[in-house]
C-alpha positions in Angstrom: 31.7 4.2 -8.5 30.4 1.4 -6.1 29.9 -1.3 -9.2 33.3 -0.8 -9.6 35.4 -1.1 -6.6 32.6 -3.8 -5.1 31.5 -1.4 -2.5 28.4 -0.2 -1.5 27.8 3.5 -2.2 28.5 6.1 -0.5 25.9 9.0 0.4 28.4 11.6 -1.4 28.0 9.0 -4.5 24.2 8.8 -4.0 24.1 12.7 -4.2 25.8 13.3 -6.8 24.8 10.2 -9.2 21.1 11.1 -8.6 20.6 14.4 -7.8 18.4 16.0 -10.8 19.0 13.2 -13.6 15.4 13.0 -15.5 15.3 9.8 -18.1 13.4 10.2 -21.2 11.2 7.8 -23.1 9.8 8.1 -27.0 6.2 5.7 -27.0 4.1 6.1 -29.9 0.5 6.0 -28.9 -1.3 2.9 -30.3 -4.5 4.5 -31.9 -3.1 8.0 -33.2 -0.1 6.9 -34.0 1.4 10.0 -32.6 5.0 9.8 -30.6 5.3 11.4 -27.4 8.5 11.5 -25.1 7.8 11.0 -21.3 10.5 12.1 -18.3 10.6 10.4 -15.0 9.7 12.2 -11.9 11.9 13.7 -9.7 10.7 11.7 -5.9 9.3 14.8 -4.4 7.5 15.3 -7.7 6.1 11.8 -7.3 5.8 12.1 -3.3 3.8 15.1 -4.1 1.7 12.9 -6.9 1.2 10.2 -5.0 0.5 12.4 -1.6 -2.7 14.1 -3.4 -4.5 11.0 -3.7 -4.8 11.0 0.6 -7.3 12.9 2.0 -5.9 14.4 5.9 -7.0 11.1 7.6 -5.1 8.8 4.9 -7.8 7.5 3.3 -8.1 7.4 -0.7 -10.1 10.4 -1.8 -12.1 9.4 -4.4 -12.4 12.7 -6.8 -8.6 12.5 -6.7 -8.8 9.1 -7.7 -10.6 10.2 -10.9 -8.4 13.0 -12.4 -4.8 10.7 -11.4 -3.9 9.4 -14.7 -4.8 12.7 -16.4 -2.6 14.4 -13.5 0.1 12.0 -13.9 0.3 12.2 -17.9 0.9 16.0 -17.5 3.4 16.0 -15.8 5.4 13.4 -18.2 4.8 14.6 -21.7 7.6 17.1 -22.3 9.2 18.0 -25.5 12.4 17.5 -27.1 14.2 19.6 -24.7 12.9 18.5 -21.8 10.1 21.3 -20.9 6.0 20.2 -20.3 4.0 20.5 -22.6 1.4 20.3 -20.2 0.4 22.4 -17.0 -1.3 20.7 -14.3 -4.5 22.9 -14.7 -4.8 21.0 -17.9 -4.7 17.9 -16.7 -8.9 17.9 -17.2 -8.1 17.8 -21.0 -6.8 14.2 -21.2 -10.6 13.2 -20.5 -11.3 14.2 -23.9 -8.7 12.3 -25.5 -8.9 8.8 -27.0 -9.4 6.2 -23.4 -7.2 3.3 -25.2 -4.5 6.2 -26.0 -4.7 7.9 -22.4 -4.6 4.6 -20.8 -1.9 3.4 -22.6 0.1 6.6 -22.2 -0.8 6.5 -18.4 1.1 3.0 -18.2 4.0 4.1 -19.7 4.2 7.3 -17.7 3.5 5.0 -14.2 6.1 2.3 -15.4 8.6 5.2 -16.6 8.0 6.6 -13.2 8.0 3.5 -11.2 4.8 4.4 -9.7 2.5 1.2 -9.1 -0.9 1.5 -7.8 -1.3 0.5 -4.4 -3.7 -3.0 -5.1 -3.8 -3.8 -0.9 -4.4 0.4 -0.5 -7.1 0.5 -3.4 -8.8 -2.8 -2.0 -8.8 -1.9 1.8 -10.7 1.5 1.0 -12.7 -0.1 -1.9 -16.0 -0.1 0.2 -15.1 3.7 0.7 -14.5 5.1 -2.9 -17.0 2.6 -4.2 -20.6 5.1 -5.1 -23.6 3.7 -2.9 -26.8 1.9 -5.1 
């Protein structure tokens, strides 16, 4: 391995170290006390994620930008072997579900996932996604 030997890696080392290796996370949600175990994203899953929040002109779209925690929280929650629990049609459900429990299940997905909201992004299309008075 390149820790090892002091080298940087190689691409054959880079395939084959990360090449379909999902981590896995155990939160407990802070209202319902119920544990849930997240998995990371493969990065075409999160390119894919991330991608649907762009309209064709690469702008924000802003009913995207409404369902995106719900979307991302489905596609973490698995069980104890790794499947979802979750399909992405049900993504609309998490709306019903306690807000300080989704949002605090939505950070640990993002963070588990190293997905970061754009700030700069968000902010230079504010004006756009923002409803008129």
């Amino acid at each position: 391995m390149s820790e090892e030997n002091g080298k940087l890696a190689t691409v054959a080392e880079l395939v084959t170290s990360l090449k379909g290796k999902r981590r896995y996370k155990t939160v407990t949600l802070p209202n319902s006390g119920l544990m849930v175990r997240i998995q990371s994203l493969m990065a075409g899953e999160q390119n894919r994620y991330e991608t649907v929040l762009l309209s064709a002109d690469g702008k924000l779209d802003k009913r995207r930008m409404e369902d995106a925690e719900s979307r991302l929280i489905v596609k973490c929650i698995v069980d104890d072997a790794g499947n979802r629990l979750f399909s992405d049609a049900q993504a609309p459900e998490v709306a019903a579900w306690d807000g300080a429990d989704a949002a605090f299940l939505y950070r640990e997905c993002a963070a588990h996932c190293g997905i970061n909201r754009n700030q700069e992004m968000v902010e230079k299309n504010l004006p756009e996604i923002q409803p008129a008075s």
